[in-house]
C-alpha positions in Angstrom: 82.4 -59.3 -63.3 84.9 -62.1 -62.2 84.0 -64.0 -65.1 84.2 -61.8 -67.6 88.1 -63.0 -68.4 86.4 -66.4 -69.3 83.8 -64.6 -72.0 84.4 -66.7 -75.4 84.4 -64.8 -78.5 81.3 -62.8 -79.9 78.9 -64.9 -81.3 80.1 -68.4 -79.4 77.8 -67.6 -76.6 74.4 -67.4 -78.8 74.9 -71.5 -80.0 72.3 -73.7 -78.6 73.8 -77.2 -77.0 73.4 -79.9 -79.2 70.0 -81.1 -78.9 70.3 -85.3 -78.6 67.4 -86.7 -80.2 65.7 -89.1 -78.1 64.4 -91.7 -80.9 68.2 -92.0 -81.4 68.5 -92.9 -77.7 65.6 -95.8 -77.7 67.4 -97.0 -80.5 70.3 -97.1 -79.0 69.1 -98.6 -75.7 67.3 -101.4 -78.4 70.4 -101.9 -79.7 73.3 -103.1 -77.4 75.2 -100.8 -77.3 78.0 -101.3 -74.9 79.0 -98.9 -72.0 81.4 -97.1 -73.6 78.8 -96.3 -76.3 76.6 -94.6 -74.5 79.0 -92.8 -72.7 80.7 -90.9 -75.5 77.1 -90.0 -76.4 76.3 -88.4 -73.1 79.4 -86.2 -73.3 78.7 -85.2 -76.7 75.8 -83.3 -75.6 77.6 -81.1 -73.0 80.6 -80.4 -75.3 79.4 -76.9 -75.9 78.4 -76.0 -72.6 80.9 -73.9 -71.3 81.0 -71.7 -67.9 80.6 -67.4 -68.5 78.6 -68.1 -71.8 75.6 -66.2 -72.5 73.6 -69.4 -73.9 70.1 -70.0 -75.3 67.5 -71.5 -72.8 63.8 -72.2 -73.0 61.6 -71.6 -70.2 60.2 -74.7 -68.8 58.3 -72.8 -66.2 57.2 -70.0 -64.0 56.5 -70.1 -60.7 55.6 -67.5 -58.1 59.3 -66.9 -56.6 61.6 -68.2 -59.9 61.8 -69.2 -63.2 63.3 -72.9 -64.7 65.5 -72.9 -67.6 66.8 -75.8 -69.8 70.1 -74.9 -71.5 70.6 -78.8 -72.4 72.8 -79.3 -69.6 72.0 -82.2 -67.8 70.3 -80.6 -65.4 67.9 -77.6 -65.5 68.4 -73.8 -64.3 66.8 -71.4 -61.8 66.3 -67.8 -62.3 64.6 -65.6 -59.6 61.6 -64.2 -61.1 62.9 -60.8 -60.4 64.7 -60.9 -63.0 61.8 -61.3 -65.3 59.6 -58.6 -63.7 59.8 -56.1 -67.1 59.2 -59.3 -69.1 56.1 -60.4 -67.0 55.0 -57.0 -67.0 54.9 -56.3 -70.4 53.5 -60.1 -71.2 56.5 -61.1 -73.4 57.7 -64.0 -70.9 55.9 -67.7 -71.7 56.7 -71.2 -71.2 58.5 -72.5 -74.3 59.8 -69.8 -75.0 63.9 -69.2 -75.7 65.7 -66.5 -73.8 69.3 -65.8 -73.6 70.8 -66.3 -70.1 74.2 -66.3 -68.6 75.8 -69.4 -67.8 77.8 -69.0 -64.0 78.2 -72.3 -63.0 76.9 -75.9 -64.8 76.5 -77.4 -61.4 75.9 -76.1 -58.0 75.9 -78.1 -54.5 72.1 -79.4 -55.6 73.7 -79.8 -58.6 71.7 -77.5 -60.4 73.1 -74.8 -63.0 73.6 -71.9 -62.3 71.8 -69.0 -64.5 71.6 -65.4 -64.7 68.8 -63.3 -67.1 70.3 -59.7 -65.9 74.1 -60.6 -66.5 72.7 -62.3 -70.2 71.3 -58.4 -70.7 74.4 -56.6 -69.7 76.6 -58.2 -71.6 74.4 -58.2 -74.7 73.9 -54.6 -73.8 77.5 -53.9 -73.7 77.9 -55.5 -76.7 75.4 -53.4 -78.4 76.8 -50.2 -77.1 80.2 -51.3 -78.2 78.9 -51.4 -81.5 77.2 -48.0 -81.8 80.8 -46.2 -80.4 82.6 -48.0 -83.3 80.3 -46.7 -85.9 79.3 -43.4 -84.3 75.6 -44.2 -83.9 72.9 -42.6 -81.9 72.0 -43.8 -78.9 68.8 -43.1 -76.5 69.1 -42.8 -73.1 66.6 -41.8 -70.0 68.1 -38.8 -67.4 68.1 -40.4 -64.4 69.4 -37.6 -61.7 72.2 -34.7 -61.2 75.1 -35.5 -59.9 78.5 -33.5 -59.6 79.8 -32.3 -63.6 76.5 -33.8 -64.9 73.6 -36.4 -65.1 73.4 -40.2 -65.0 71.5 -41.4 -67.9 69.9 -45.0 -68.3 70.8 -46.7 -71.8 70.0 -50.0 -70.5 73.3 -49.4 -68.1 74.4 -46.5 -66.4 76.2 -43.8 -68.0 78.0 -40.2 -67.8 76.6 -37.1 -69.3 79.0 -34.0 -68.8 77.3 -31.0 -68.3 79.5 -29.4 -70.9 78.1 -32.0 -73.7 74.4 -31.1 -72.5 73.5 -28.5 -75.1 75.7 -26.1 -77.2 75.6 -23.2 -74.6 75.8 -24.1 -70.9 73.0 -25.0 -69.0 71.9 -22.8 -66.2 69.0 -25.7 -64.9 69.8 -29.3 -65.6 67.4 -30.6 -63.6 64.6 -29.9 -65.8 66.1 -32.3 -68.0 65.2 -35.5 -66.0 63.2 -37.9 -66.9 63.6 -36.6 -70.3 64.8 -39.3 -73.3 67.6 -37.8 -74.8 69.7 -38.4 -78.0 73.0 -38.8 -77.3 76.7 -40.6 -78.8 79.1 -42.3 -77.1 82.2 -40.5 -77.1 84.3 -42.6 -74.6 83.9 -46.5 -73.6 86.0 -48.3 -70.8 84.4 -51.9 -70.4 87.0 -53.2 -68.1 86.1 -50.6 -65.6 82.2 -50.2 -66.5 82.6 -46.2 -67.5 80.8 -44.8 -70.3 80.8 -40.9 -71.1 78.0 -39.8 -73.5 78.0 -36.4 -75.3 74.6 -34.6 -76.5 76.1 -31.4 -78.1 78.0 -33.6 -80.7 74.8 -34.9 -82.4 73.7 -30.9 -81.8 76.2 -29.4 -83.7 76.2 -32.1 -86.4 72.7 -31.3 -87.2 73.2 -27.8 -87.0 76.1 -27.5 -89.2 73.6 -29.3 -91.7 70.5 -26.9 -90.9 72.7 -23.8 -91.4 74.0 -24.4 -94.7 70.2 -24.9 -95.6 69.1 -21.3 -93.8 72.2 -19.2 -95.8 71.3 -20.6 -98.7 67.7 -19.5 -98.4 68.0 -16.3 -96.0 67.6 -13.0 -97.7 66.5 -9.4 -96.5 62.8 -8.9 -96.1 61.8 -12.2 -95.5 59.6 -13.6 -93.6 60.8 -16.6 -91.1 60.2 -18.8 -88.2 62.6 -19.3 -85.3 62.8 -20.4 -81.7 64.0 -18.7 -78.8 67.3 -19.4 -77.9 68.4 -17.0 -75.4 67.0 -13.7 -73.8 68.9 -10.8 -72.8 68.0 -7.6 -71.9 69.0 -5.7 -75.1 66.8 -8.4 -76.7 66.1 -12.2 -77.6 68.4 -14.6 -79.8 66.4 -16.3 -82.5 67.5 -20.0 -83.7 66.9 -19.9 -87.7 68.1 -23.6 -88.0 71.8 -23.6 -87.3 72.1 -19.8 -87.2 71.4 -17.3 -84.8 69.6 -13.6 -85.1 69.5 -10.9 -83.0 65.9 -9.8 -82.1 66.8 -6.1 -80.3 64.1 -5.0 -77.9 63.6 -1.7 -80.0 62.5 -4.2 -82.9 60.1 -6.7 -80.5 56.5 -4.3 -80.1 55.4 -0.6 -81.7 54.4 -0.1 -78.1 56.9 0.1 -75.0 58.4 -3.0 -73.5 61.1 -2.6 -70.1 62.5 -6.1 -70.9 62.5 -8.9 -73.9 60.7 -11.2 -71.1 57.9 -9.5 -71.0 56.8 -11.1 -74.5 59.0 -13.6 -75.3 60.1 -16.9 -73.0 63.0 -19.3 -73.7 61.7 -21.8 -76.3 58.9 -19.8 -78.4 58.1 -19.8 -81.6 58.4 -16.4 -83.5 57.5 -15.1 -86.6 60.2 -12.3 -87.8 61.3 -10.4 -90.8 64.9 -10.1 -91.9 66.2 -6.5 -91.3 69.5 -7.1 -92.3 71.6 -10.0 -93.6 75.2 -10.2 -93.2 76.3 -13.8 -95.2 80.1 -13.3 -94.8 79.9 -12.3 -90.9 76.6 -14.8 -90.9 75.0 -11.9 -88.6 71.5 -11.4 -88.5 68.7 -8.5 -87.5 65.1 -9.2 -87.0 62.6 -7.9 -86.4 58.6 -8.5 -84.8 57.3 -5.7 -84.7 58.0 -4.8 -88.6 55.3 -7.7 -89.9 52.6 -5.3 -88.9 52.0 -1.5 -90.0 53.0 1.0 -88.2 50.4 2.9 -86.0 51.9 6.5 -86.5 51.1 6.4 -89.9 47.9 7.2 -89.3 48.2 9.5 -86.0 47.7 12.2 -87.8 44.1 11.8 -88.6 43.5 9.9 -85.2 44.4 12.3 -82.9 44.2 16.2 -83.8 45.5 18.7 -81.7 43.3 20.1 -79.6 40.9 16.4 -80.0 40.3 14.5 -76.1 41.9 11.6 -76.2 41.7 8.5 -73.5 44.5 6.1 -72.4 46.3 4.4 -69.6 49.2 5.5 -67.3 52.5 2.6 -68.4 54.9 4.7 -67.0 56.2 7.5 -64.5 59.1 9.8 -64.5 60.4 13.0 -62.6 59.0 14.8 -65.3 55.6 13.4 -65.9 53.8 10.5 -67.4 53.5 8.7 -70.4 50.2 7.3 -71.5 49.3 4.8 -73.9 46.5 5.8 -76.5 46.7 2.6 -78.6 49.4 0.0 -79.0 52.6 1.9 -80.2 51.3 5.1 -80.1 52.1 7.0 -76.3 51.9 11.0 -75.1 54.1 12.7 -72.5 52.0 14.2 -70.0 54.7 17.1 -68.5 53.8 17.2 -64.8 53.2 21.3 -65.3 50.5 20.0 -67.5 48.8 18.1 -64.8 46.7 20.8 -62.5 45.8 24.5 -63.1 46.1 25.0 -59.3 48.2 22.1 -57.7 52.2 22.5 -57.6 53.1 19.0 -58.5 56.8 17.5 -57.1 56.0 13.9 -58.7 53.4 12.5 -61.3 52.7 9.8 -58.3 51.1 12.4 -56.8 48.3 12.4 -59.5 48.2 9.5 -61.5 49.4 5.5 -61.1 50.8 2.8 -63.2 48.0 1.4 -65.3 45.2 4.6 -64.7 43.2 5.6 -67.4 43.4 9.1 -67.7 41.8 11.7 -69.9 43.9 14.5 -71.5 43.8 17.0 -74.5 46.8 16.7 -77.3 48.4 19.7 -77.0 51.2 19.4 -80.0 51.8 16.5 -81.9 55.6 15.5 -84.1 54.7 12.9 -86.1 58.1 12.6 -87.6 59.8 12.0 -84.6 56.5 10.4 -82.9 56.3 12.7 -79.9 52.8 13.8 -79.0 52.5 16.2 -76.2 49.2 15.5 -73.9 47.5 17.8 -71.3 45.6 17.0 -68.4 44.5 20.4 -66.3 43.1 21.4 -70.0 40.1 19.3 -69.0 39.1 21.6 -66.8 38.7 25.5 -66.5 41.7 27.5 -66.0 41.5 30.0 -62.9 43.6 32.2 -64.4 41.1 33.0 -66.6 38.9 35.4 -64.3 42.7 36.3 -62.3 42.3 40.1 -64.3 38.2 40.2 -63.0 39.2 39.3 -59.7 42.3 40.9 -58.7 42.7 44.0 -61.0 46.0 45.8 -60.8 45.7 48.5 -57.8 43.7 46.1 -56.1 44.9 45.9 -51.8 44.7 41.8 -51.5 46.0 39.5 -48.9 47.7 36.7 -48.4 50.5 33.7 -47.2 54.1 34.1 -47.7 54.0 30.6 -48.8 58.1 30.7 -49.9 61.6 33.0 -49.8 64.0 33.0 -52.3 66.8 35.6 -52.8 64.6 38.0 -55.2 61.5 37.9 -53.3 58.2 36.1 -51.6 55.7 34.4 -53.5 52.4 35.4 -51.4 49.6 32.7 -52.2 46.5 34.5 -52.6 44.2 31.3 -53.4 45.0 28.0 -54.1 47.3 27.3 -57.4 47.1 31.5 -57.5 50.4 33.0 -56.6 52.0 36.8 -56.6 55.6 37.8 -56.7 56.8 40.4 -54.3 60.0 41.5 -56.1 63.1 42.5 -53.3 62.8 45.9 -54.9 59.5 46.2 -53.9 59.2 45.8 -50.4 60.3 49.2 -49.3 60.9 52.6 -50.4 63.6 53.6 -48.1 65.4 50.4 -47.2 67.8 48.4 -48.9 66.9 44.7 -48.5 69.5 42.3 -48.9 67.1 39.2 -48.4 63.3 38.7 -48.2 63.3 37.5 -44.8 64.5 41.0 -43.4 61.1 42.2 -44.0 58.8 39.0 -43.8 58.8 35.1 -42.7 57.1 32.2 -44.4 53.6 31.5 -43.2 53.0 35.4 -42.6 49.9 36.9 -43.9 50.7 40.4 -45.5 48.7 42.7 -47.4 49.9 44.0 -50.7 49.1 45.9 -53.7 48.2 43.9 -57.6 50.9 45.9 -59.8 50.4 43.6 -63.1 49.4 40.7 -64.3 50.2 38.1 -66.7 47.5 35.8 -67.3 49.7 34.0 -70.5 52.9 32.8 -68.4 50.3 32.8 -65.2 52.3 35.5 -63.9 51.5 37.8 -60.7 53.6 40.9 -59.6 52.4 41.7 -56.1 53.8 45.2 -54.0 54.3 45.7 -50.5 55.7 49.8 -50.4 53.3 50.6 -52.9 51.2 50.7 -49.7 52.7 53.9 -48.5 53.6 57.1 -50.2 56.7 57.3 -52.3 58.8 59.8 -49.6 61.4 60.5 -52.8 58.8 61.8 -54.5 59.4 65.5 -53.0 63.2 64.1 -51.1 65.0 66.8 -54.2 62.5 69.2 -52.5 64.1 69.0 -49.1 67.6 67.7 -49.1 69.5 69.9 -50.8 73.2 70.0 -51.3 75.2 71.7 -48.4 72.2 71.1 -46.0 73.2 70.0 -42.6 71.0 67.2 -41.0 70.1 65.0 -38.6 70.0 61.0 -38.1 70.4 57.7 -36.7 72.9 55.0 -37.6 70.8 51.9 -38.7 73.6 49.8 -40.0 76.9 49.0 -40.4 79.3 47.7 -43.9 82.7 47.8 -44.5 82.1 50.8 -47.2 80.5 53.1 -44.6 77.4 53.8 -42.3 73.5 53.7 -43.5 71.9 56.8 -41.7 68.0 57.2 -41.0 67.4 60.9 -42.0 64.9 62.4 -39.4 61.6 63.9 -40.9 61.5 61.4 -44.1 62.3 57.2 -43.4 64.8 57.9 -45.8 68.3 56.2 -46.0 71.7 57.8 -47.4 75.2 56.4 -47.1 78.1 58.3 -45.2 81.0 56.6 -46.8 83.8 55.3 -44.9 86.1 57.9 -46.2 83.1 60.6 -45.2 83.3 59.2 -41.6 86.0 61.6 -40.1 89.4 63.7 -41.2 91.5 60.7 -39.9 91.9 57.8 -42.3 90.1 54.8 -40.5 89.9 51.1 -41.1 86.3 50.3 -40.0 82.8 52.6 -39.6 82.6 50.8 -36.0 85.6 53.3 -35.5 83.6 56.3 -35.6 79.8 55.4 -34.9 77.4 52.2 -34.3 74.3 51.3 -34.7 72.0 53.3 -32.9 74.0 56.8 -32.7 72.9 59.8 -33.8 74.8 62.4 -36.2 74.9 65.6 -37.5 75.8 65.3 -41.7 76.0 67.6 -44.2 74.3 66.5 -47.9 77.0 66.0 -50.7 75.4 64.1 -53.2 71.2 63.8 -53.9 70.4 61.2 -56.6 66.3 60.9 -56.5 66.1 58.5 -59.4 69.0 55.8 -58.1 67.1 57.0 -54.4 70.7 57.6 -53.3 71.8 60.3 -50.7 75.6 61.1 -50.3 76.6 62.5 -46.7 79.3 63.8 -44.9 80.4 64.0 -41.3 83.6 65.5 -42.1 82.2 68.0 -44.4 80.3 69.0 -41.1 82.9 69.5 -39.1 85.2 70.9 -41.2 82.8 73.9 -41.2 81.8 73.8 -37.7 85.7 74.0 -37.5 86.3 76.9 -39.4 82.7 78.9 -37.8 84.5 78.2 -34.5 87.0 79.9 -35.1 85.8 82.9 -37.1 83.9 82.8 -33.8 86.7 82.8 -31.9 88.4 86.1 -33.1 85.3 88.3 -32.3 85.1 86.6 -28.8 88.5 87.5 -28.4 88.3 91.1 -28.7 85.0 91.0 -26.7 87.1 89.5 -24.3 89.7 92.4 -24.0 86.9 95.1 -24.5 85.8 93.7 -21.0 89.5 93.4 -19.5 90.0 97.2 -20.3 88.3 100.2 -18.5 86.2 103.1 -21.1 89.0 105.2 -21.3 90.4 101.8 -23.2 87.9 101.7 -25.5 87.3 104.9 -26.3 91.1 105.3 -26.6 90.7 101.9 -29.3 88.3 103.6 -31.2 90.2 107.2 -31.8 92.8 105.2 -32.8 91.3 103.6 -35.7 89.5 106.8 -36.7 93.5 108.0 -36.1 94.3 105.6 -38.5 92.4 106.1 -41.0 90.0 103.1 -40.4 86.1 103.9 -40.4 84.5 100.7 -41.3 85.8 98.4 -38.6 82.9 99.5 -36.5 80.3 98.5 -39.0 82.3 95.2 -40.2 82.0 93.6 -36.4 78.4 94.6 -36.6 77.6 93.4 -39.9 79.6 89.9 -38.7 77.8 89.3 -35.8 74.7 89.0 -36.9 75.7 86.9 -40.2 77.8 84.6 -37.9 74.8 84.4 -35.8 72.3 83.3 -38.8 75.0 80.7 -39.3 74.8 79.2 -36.3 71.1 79.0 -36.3 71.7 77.3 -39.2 73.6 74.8 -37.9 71.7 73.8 -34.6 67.8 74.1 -35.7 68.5 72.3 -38.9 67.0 74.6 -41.1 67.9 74.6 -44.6 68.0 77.8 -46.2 69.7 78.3 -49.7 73.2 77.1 -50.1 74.1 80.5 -52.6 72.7 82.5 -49.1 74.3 80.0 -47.0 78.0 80.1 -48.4 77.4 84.2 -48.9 77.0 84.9 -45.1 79.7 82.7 -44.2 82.2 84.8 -46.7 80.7 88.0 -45.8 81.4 87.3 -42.1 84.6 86.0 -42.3 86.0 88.8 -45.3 84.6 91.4 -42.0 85.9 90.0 -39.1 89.3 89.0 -40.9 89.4 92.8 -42.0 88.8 94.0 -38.8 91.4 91.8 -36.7 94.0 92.8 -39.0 93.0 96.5 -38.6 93.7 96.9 -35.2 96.4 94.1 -35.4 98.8 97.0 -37.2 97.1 100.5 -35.4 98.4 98.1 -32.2 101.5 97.5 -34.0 102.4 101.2 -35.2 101.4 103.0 -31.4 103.2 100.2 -29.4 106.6 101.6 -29.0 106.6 102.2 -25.4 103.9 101.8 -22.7 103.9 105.5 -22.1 103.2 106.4 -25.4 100.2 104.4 -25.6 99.2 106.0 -21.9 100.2 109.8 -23.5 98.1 108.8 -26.7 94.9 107.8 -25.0 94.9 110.9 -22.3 95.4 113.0 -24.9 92.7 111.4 -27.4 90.3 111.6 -24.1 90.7 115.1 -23.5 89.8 115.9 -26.8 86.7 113.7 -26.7 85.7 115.8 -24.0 86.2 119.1 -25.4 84.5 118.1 -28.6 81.6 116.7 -26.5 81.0 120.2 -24.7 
């Protein structure tokens, strides 16, 4: 605006030129008047005519492309019509008529004046808006666009809108303001550069302020109110009361389930809550939506007995089953074991969907803590009902190692029908460490039904129960002292598990059993496949534990050898010596006074003989007989040894003694004899 420094004060614009009555004129031209007359009468019609003046005109005409305008200059004004087009538009704009126009120029190279009708409106505008930011007034205003910090809002000139003075919380999507009339106040106003900043939030908080000293006063527990949505979260929904806020939690929305606020409520609703609780000195507020109707487990009870079929729809799935709606508010937990008699169910997905309508049979219902606890596979027959008809217990069956764990096999012996094979009873001889020493998943075995369990669907299946028991009769043929046979069939740190031959049973020769040495490891001594030679030391048929010993056994195979030994001995120097030797030996024992040594070595032979057969064949006679012989034969052969040990000792003094004393013994053999 150039000519805005040459603006008069307020109000000077709006007088009309003197209007120069033309009767006076004719008069005046009647009259002779002089020159000078008329002049100064000329000039006193322009004296208020004044350049950058908004002045009163009246339309003189309309044309197509422009509008004349007399200001009572003396000459008329042109206006392009443009200027007109609301006025045109909305009819207001006729000939006669008196519009306010600024005044540019009073004479242009036609010598026409110069006139604006959209200058004339900005300055009056300005001049209005002035006047509302002095007093503080309301003004309306049209959102034009968004620009950067804000909008641009129309209020007959362009002006600012923050977006901090949009609304009292921020505005996440201005653009659904535009083309929206707002009420706004202008809070700042710079004419000289053409800026005007208008605030929305001011005229907010005014009127809330005034609404919230109305809600307090009339808020109260228990009552019944209407709000509007302010804000959603998803812990709930913040209700405007008029000028005060409450918290609608989600818990407090619906009797039935709801995963967020969103799903009933949308930014700008109006709800009908209760008051739950009233807080005046913190001003907080709890509603409630849910609470204006009755609740529905009031009347469970009655609606849905235990044991009554009941229908309703799948709303949503865990890991551990589904829940189902029966009725607004009122849900049951099916547990996924409750969902077949025969299938083994990883996922409720597997059976049922979002939004199904299912049928199921309340199995337990806690009205106090509204749980209800629904069944589906109790729709239908339950096959382990005829389980006891079909397998009894003794029953041979067959089936599929369907999975291993570390106590046994389940075998599946029909579909949603499965047997446990306990680790203990897969073998009477062997001790199985793991399932899969014996079996592998997807094997058909046969096994024996040892119970059943038809209340925890339980099956206990056996696979030795197949065979005989051999520990039935093992106290009957292992005794302690026996010596036996068998092979090493594994291999621990303790000591060496032994096959014995005749009866697939196991016994233990411990470490320390192993040999006389001290030893660090059983893979010392023996490995897996060897044969040995034991002797029993320990028979525990209930435990099914044998003890054995490979020392034990050659301890005594030790001490035999060598009680052995002394009678080989003196065969040995029987056969060295000639008969006159050995009939000399035995005068001198009868010399001595012995008698029995003869019938001691005979006795021992055959005793250390039985012994021996013992030993090798295997055969297992008493262990009072067994210990007996050995004593007898080694009390003989020791008495005999040291018999002629000391008749050797006392006749040794010189060779030709022992010469004299057997010629002489000789002789008199042979005289007796004749």
């Amino acid at each position: 605006m150039a000519n805005e420094q040459k603006q008069p004060t307020p109000g000077a614009a709006e007088k009309p030129a003197k209007e120069i009555n033309v009767k006076d004129l004719d008069a005046a031209w009647k009259t002779d008047f002089d020159q000078e007359t008329m002049a100064q009468l000329y000039e006193q019609s322009f004296q208020n005519i004044t350049e950058g003046q908004v002045v009163k005109g009246r339309v003189l005409q309309v044309n197509e492309n422009e509008v004349l305008v007399d200001v009572g200059y003396k000459s008329e004004g042109v206006i392009p019509v443009e200027e007109f087009r609301n006025l045109i538009e909305a009819g207001k704009l006729k000939v006669g008529e008196l519009i306010d126009v600024y005044l540019e120029k009073t004479e242009d190279s036609d010598g026409l004046v110069v006139l604006s009708k959209e200058k004339a409106d900005k300055i009056k505008i300005w001049d209005e808006i002035s006047d509302k930011f002095d007093n503080k007034e309301v003004i309306e205003g049209k959102v034009i666009e968004r620009i950067k910090g804000g909008l641009t809002v129309d209020i007959g000139v362009r002006a600012f809108l923050p977006g901090s003075q949009i609304d009292l919380r921020p505005v996440r999507d201005p653009e659904r303001l535009i083309g929206q009339t707002l009420r706004m106040r202008v809070i700042k106003l710079n004419k000289r550069r053409g800026n005007i900043v208008l605030s929305r939030r001011v005229i907010l908080e005014d009127e809330r302020k005034s609404m919230k000293e109305e809600t307090l006063n009339a808020l109260e527990e228990e009552a019944v109110v209407i709000g509007v949505v302010k804000n959603i979260t998803e812990y709930g929904a913040f209700i405007d009361l008029g000028g005060i806020d409450g918290l609608l939690h989600i818990t407090d929305m619906s009797w039935g389930r709801i995963s967020h606020p969103s799903e009933l409520l949308k930014i700008g609703d109006k709800v009908k809550v209760k008051v739950l609780k009233f807080d005046a000195d913190s001003e907080r507020v709890s509603l409630g939506m849910k609470q204006i109707s009755e609740d529905p487990w009031l009347k469970v009870a009655e609606k849905y007995p235990v044991g009554s079929r009941v229908e309703g729809k799948v709303i949503s799935l865990t890991d551990y089953g589904a829940f189902v709606e029966l009725e607004e508010g009122v849900e049951g937990l099916v547990h996924v074991s409750e969902m077949s008699w025969t299938r083994r169910i990883r996922h409720p997905s597997k059976i049922v969907a979002i939004d199904e309508k299912v049928e199921a049979v309340v199995l337990d219902l806690d009205q106090e803590n509204k749980r209800i606890s629904l069944g589906m596979k109790q729709t239908e027959t339950n096959p382990w009902d005829v389980v006891k008809e079909k397998y009894p217990i003794g029953t041979r069956v067959v089936g599929k190692v369907r999975n291993l764990t570390n106590f046994g096999a389940f075998v599946e012996l029909e579909e949603g029908i499965d047997g446990l094979i306990h680790i203990s009873d897969m073998s009477w001889t062997r001790r199985i460490n793991h399932p899969s020493e014996v079996m592998k998943k997807g094997d058909e075995i046969e096994t024996v039904v040892l119970d059943i369990d038809v209340d925890n669907e339980r099956l206990s299946l056996g696979l030795k129960q197949l065979e005989e028991n051999p520990w039935r009769d093992a106290e009957n043929r292992f005794f302690i002292g026996n010596n036996v046979k068998g092979t090493v069939v594994r291999l621990t740190d303790f000591g060496a598990f032994v096959e014995l031959e005749g009866g697939g049973i196991e016994g233990l020769v411990h470490i320390s059993e192993l040999s006389k040495d001290r030893i660090e490891s059983p893979e010392e001594i023996c490995k897996v496949g060897d044969e040995l030679v034991m002797k029993v030391i320990k028979v525990d048929v209930e435990e099914r534990r044998i003890g054995l010993s490979v020392r034990a056994y050659q301890e005594e195979s030790e001490r035999l050898e060598a009680e052995e030994g002394i009678v080989e001995q003196q065969d040995l120097k029987v056969g060295r010596s000639t008969m006159a030797d050995v009939i000399n030996q035995e005068a001198l024992l009868r010399n001595i006074g012995f008698d029995g040594a003869g019938k001691a070595e005979s006795k021992a032979e055959p005793k250390a003989d039985a012994a021996e057969a013992d030993t090798v064949t295997g055969d297992i006679p008493k262990p009072e007989k067994t210990r007996a012989k050995a004593k007898a034969a080694v009390s003989a052969e020791d008495e005999a040894e040291k018999a002629i040990r000391k008749a050797l000792e006392d006749t040794s003094e010189t060779p030709a003694d022992v010469d004299t004393v057997t010629s002489d013994t000789v002789d008199a053999e042979t005289e007796a004899k004749e």
